[in-house]
N, C-alpha and C positions, 0 to 999 in steps of 0.2 A: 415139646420140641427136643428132641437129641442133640447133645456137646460132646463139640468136637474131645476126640480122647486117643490118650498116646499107650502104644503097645513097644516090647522093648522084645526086638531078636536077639539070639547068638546064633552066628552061623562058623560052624566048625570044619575047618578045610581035610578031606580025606585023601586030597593029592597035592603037589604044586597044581599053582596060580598063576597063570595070565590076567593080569587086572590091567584094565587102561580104556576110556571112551576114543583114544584115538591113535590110528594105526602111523607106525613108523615108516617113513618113504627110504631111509636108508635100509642098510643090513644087520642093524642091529637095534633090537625091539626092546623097549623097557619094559618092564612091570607097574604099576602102582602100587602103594601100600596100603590102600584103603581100597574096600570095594562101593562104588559110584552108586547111588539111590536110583540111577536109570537100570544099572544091572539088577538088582533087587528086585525093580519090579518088572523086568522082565522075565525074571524065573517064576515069579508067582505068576505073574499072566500064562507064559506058558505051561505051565503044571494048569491053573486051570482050565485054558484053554484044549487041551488034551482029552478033556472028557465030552466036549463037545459035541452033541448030538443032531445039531443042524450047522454042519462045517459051511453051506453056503449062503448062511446069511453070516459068515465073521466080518466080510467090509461092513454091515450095515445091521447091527444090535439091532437097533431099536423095532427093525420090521421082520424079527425074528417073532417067530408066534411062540418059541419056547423060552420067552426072555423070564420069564417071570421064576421058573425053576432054574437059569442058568445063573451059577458063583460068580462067572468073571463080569455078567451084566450089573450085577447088585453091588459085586465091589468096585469094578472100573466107569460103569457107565451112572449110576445113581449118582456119585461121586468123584473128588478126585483124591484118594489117597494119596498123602505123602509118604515115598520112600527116603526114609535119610539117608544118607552115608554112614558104611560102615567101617570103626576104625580100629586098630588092630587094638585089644588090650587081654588082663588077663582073667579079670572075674567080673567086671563092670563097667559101666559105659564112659567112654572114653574120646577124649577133646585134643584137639590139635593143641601146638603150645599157642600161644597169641604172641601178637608179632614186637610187643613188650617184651617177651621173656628173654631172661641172657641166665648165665651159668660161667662159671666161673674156667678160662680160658685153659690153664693148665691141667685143672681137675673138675673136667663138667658135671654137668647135671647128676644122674643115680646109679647106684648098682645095678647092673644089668638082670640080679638074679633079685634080688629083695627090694626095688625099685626105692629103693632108700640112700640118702647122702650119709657120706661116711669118709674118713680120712683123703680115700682119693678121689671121691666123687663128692661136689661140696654143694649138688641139689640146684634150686633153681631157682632164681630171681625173677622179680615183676617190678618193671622201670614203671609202669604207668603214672602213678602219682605223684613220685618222685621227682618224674620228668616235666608232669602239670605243675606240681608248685614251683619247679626252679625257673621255668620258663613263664609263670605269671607275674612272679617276684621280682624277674631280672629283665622283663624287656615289656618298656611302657607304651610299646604297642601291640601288646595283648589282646586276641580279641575278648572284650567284654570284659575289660580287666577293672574297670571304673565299677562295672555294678558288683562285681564281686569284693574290692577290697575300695573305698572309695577315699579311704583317708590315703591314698600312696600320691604323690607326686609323679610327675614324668620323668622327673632328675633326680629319681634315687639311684645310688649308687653302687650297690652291694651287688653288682652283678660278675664279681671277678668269676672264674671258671675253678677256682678252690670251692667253694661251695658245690659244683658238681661233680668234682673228681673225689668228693668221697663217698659218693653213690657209685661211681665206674669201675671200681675196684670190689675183689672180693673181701668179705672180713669173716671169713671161714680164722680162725686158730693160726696167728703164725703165715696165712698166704695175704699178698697183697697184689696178687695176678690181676691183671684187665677184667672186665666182663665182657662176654660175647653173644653174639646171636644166638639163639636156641632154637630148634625145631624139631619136632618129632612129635611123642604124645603124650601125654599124663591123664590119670584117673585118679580117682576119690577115693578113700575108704574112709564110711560114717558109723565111729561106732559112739551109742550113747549120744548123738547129738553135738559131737566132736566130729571134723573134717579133717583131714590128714591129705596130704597131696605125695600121688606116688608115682614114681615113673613108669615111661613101657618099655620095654628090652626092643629093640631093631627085633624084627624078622628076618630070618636066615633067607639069603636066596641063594639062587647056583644058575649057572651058564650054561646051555649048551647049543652045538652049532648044527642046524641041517641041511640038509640038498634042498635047495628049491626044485620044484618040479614041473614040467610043462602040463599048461594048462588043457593044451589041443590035446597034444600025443598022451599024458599020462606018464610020464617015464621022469628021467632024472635032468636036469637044464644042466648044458654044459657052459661050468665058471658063474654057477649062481648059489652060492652059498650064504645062510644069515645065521644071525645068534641070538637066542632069546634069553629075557632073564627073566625067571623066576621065582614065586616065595616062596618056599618050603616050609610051611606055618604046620603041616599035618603033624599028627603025634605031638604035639608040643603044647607047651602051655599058652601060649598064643589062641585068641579065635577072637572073631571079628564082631562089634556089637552098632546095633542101629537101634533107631525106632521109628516107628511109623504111625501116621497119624493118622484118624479115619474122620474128614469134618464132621459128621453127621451119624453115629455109630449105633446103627440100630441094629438089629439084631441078624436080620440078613446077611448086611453089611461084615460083620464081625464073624458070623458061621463064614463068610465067603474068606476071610482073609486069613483064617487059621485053616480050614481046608487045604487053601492055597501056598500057605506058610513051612507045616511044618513036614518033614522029611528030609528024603531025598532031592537035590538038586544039582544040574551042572550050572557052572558061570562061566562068563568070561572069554578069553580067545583059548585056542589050539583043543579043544574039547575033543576031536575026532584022534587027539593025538596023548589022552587019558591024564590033560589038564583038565580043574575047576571044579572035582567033582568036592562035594561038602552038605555037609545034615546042617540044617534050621531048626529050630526051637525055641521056645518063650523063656524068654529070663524077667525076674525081676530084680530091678539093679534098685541100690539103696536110693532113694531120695533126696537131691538137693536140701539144703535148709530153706525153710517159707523164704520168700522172694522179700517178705517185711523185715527180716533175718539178716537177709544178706545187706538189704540196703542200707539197715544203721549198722552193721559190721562196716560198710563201703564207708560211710558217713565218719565213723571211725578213723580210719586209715585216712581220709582227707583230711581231718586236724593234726594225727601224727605228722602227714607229710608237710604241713604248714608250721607246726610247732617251734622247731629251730628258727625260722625266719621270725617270728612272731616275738621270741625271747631276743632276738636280735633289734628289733624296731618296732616299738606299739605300735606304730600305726597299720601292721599287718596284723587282721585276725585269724586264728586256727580255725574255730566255729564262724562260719557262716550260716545266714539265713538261708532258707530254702533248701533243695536235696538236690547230691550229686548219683548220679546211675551212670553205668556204662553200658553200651550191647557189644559184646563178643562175637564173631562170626563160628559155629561150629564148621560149616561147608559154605562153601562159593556160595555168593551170592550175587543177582543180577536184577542190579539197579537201573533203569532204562527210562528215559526223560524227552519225548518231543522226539523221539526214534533214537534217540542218543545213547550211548554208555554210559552212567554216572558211576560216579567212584562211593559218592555221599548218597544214602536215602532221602529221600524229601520226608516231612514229616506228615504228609496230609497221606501221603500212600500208605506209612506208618498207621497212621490213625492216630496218631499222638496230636497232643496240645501245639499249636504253632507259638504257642509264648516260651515253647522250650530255648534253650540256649546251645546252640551245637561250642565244647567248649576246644577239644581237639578230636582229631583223627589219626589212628594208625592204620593206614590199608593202600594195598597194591593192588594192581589189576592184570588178570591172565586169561588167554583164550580159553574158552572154553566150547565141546565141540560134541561129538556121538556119532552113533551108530542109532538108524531104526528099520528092522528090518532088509539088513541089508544094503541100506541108502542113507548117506552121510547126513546129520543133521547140520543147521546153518550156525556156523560159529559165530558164538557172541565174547563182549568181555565181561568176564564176572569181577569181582573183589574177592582175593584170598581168601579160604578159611584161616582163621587165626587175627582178623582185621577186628582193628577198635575203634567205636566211637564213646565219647566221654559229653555226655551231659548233665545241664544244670538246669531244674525245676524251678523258678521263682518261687517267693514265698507266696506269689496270688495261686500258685496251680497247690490243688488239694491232696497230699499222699493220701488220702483213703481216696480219690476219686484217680487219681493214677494206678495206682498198684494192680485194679481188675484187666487196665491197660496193659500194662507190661505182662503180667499172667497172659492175655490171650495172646501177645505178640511172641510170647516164647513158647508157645504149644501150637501156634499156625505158621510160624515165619516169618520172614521178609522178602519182598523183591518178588520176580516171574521165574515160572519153570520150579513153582514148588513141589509141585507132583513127583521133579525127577530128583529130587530130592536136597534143590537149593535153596540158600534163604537160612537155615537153622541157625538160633540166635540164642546166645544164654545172658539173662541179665544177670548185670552184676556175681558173676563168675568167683568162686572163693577165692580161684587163683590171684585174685588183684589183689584182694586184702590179706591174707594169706601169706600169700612170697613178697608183700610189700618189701621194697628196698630200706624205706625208712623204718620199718619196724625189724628187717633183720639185721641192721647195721647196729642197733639198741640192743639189741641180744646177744652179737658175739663182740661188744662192748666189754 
C-alpha cells in the first residue's frame, strides 16, 4: 500500500503579484503575502488541464473513456492532494511567526539582509512556556493544575506580576524595551544537526492606480478609479516555498504532479494585465530534527520554564511525569463541530488519544473564503496560521506509541478543506524551545 509523502516547491515570481482568495468591494485592493494552496493548485490543474484530449467529459472524469492516460485524473481524481500555502522565504521552507512570538519593541526581530539579531535588531522571542509556567504557578485555577503539580496548595502566593515582568522585557545588552507582538516569517538553517532561526525580510510592494472600465461598452467608467497593491518579489532573493502532499503516492500519481508542477505558470488576480507570472520547481529544503528530537528538546525548555519557581518553593516540580508537545498552525485551519466553527480541534478528529490533556491555547479566528471557477466559495471561519495548542500526554499514553501519531498528523493535517491547503501543523516547532523566553533571559544574563 503507498504512504502518504510530501514534495517541497519553490515557486519564483517573474513579475509582481496579485495574491488574495478574496476580492475587495472598495477601491482599493490588497495583496497577500503568501500564495494560498487553492491558487497552487489551481495552476497545476490548469497546466494539466490544457492538454486535455476529451475537453467534454471535464464536468465528469470518471465517464471519460481516456481517464486512465489522463495526469489531472490520476493526480486530482484518484486522490486528493494537498496544496499548502506558500510563504515568502529565501532558500527554505518557511512558517509564519506563532502568535507567542514578540521581539523586542524598540529594536525588533532581524536584519532585513542577513535575517540575523544584531545591535539594532535584538531577534525574536517565544512567550510560550514562559507564559504556561507563570500562569500554572500563579492562578489556582489552572486547568489541570492539581495533576501536574499536586503538592501546590490553592493559597500560594507567589503570584505578584514581578515575576512576569521580567519575561516582558527585552534582555538584549543594555535595552530593557517592552516586548511586542511579532508577525511576519522565519525559517530554519540546519547545519550539522544545529538549528538556527532566521528571519525573512517584508517583500517590497508598490501601488498603482487604474480606470475602471465599462463592462457593456468597453471603454473607460467615468469617476471610477482603484488602486491595487502589489509584490514586487521578481528579481530578488525572495521566492515563495510550499509543499504538497500526495496521500497515496504512487507512481501515476507523482508523474502527474511534477508534469503539472514544474515550469511556467500564471497565478493570481490582474494576469491579463502581466501580473502572476512565476517558474516552479522542486526544492529540497533541510529537514526538521526527528519529531523524538524535538519533543525532549520541548521537554527541556518545560523544566527550564519551571525551574525559577521550583528553587523558589519545593513543592513545585521542573520535571514532570509524562510529556508535554505543542501543534503549531503552519496555514488556517478549519475546525468544524455539529456544523459549527470551533476555534479548538477535538481530539478524536485528530485521532489522538482522548486521555490527552488540552493544557492552553493561543488562536484567533478569521474568515476565510475563494474563488472557484469564477464563483465565490462559502465563507467559513478558520484559526490563524501561527495559532498554538499546548499539550500534556499522561504517563499512562506510550511516547513510542504517540510519536507515529503525531508523525502522520504533521504530514496529513488537521481540520477540512485540506486539499486547498488548510490544516498544516508542525509539532513541536524549534521555534518554542529555541527563542524560549526562559532560556534567553539565562544568556544575556
Amino acid at each position: 500500500m503507498n504512504q502518504p509523502r510530501a514534495f517541497h516547491v519553490r515557486i519564483s515570481p517573474q513579475s509582481p503579484l496579485l495574491l488574495g482568495n478574496q476580492t475587495s468591494i472598495s477601491n482599493f485592493q490588497e495583496s497577500e503575502d503568501y500564495i494560498p494552496g487553492s491558487t497552487l493548485a489551481g495552476a497545476v490543474g490548469a497546466r494539466l488541464l490544457a492538454g486535455c484530449t476529451a475537453p467534454e467529459h471535464q464536468p465528469d472524469h470518471a465517464s471519460c473513456p481516456e481517464r486512465h492516460a489522463c495526469p489531472f485524473w490520476h493526480l486530482f481524481d484518484l486522490g486528493q492532494p494537498q496544496f499548502g500555502f506558500a510563504y515568502p522565504g529565501a532558500s527554505s521552507y518557511t512558517f509564519p511567526y506563532p502568535l507567542t512570538a514578540r521581539s523586542c519593541k524598540r529594536h525588533p526581530a532581524y536584519d532585513p539582509q542577513s535575517g540575523l539579531p544584531d545591535q539594532r535588531h535584538h531577534g525574536a522571542r517565544d512567550s510560550l512556556l514562559a507564559s504556561f509556567a507563570y500562569e500554572l504557578v500563579s492562578d489556582p485555577a489552572f486547568p489541570h493544575r492539581a495533576a501536574l503539580q499536586p503538592d501546590l496548595g490553592a493559597d500560594w502566593s507567589l503570584w505578584s506580576s514581578q515575576w512576569w515582568q521580567s519575561f516582558d522585557q527585552c534582555h538584549a545588552p543594555g535595552c530593557q524595551e517592552s516586548l511586542d507582538k511579532l508577525t511576519g516569517y522565519y525559517q530554519y538553517a540546519i547545519d550539522q544537526g544545529n538549528v538556527q532561526v532566521f528571519g525573512v525580510a517584508e517583500v517590497d510592494s508598490s501601488r498603482a492606480t487604474h480606470v475602471g472600465i465599462n463592462r457593456a461598452r468597453g471603454v473607460a467608467e467615468e469617476s471610477l478609479l482603484f488602486t491595487q497593491d502589489s509584490l514586487d518579489a521578481q528579481g530578488s532573493h525572495h521566492s515563495f516555498h510550499a509543499r504538497v502532499v500526495l496521500a497515496a503516492a504512487g507512481a501515476d500519481q507523482e508523474a502527474a504532479l511534477r508534469q503539472g508542477v514544474v515550469g511556467a505558470h500564471q497565478i493570481g488576480r490582474g494576469r491579463s494585465r502581466g501580473y502572476g507570472d512565476v517558474e516552479i520547481g522542486w526544492v529540497s529544503p533541510s529537514p526538521l530534527p526527528p519529531l523524538s528530537r524535538r519533543i525532549e528538546r520541548f521537554a527541556e525548555a518545560v523544566a527550564d520554564a519551571f525551574y525559577p519557581y521550583a528553587q523558589e518553593d519545593k513543592r513545585i516540580q521542573a520535571s514532570m511525569p509524562g510529556h508535554f508537545f505543542s501543534l503549531t498552525l503552519r496555514s488556517p485551519a478549519i475546525f468544524v463541530q455539529d456544523g459549527q466553527p470551533q476555534r479548538l480541534p477535538d481530539l478524536r478528529d485528530l485521532q489522538l488519544p482522548e486521555e490527552l490533556l488540552l493544557m492552553r491555547a493561543w488562536a484567533r479566528m478569521q474568515p476565510v473564503g475563494g474563488w472557484d471557477q469564477g464563483l465565490p466559495r462559502r465563507t467559513s471561519l478558520a484559526v490563524n496560521a501561527g495559532s498554538v495548542y499546548l499539550y500534556y500526554a499522561p504517563p499512562t499514553i506510550s511516547l513510542d506509541a504517540l510519536l507515529p501519531q503525531l508523525e502522520t498528523l504533521e504530514l496529513t493535517g488537521v481540520g477540512a478543506e485540506r486539499e486547498q491547503g488548510y490544516g498544516e501543523v508542525t509539532v513541536c516547532t524549534p521555534f518554542h524551545y529555541l527563542s524560549s523566553l526562559t532560556r534567553l533571559q539565562a544568556f544575556f544574563a
